[in-house]
N, C-alpha and C positions, 0 to 999 in steps of 0.2 A: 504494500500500500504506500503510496506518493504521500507522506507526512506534508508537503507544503497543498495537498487538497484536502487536507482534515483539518479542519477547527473546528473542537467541541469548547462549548462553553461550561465549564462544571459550577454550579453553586456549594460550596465546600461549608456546611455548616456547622461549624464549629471552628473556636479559634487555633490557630498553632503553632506550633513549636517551633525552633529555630531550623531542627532534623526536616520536619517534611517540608519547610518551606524551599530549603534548600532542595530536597528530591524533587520538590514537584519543579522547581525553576530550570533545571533539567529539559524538562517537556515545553518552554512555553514557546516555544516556535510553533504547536499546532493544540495546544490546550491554553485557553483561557480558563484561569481560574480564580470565582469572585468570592472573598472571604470572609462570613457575614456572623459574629459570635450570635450566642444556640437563644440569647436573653434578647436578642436585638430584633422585634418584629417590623421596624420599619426596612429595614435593609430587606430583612427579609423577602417583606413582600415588594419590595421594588424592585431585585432581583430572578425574583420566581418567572416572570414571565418570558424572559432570556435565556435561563437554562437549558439545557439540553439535559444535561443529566445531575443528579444531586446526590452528594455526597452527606450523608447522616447520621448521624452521633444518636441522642437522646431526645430534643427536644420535640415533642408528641408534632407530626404532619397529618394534617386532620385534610379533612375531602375538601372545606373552604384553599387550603394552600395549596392543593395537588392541580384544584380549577383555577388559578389562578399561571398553575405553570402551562399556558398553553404548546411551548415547545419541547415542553420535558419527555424522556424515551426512557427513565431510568430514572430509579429512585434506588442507589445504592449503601445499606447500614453497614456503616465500619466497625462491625459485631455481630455477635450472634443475634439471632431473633430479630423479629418484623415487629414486636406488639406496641410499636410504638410510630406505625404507617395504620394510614387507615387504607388497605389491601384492595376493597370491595373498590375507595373511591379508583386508586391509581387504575386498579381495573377498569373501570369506565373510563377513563382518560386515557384509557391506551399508554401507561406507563407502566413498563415491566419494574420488578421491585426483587432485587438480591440481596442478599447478607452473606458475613462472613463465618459461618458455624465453625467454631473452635478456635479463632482467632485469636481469642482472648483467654483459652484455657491456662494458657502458661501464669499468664498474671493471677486470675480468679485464683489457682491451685492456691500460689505463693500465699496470696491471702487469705485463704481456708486453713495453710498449714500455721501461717503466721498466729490466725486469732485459735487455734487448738494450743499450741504451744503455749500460747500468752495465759489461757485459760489453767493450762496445767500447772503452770509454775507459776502460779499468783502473780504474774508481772506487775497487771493493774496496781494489787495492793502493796508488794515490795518497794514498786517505786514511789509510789506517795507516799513509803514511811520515808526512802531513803532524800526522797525532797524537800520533807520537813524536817530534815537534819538528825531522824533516828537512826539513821545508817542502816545497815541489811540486820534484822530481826538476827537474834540469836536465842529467839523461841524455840524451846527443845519439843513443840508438838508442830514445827516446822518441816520437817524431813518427812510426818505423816501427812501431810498434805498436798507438799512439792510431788509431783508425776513423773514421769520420763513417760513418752509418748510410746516407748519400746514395751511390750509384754500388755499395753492397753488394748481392749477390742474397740471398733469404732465402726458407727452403723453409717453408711453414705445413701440416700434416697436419690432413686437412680440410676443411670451407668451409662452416662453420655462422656463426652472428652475429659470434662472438668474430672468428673469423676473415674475415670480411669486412672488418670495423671494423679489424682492425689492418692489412691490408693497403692501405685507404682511405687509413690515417694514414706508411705505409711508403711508399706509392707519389709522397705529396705531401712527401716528404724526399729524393725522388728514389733509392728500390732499386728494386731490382725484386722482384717476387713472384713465387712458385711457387706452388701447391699441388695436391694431391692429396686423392682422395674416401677416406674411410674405409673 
């Protein structure tokens, strides 16, 4: 394909980083792309009707904003799950709508294993003693209630990427895993 006879226009909703701004500038010899933060509805809809295609984070796209993108062919979420497109409108408007399933598993895990961990080993309440200047407890009914996540069973609802991944990362700390289908 001839790049100097492609120009899309992306509406990229959501604001960015210094990383993609540099990736996407990359491209801008045959992608326009208009940068409109997720809180901002006047950009928004002043840009909707130029797009081609749109780039999605969180901020709910209801059928009033999909009608208003008359040139839009794509409503793309940069994540799992659609439940924040209204599906039925972009359907009528002839705008196909993808996601990225599993995109985000690697993050999601990190912070599923983050707050087990935090949970186990009292983080919360260690560090607020140790910020009010009580220093790390040396409560002798401490050791019964500090965890190690190894030799714990742990129940995961579901078994989609998220859930694979953290049981990969649970099973090689020595728990055991559970889970069940949805």
């Amino acid at each position: 394909m001839d790049r100097e006879t492609v120009a899309l226009t992306v509406l990229a909703h959501f604001t960015p980083g210094r990383r993609v701004l540099d990736f996407v500038a990359a491209e801008s010899d045959w992608l326009d792309v208009r940068w409109c933060a997720e809180d901002d509805d006047a950009t928004l809809r002043r840009e909707l009707p130029g797009a081609d295609v749109i780039w999605h984070v969180l901020r709910p796209l209801s059928a009033a904003d999909l009608e208003l993108a008359a040139k839009c062919r794509l409503v793309h979420k940069l994540g799992a799950g659609v439940n924040t497109i209204d599906v039925d409108a972009a359907s009528r408007c002839g705008i196909a709508v993808a996601n990225m399933p599993g995109a985000n598993a690697p993050s999601v895990t990190e912070g599923t294993l983050l707050l087990m961990l935090a949970a186990l080993r009292r983080l919360p309440v260690l560090d607020r003693a140790t910020r009010e200047g009580r220093g790390w407890p040396s409560d002798p009914g401490l050791g019964e209630t500090v965890r190690d996540i190894g030799g714990c069973t742990v129940g995961l609802v579901g078994y989609g990427n998220i859930a694979k991944q953290v049981e990969a990362v649970l099973a090689t700390l020595g728990a055991r895993v559970l889970h069940t289908s949805t």
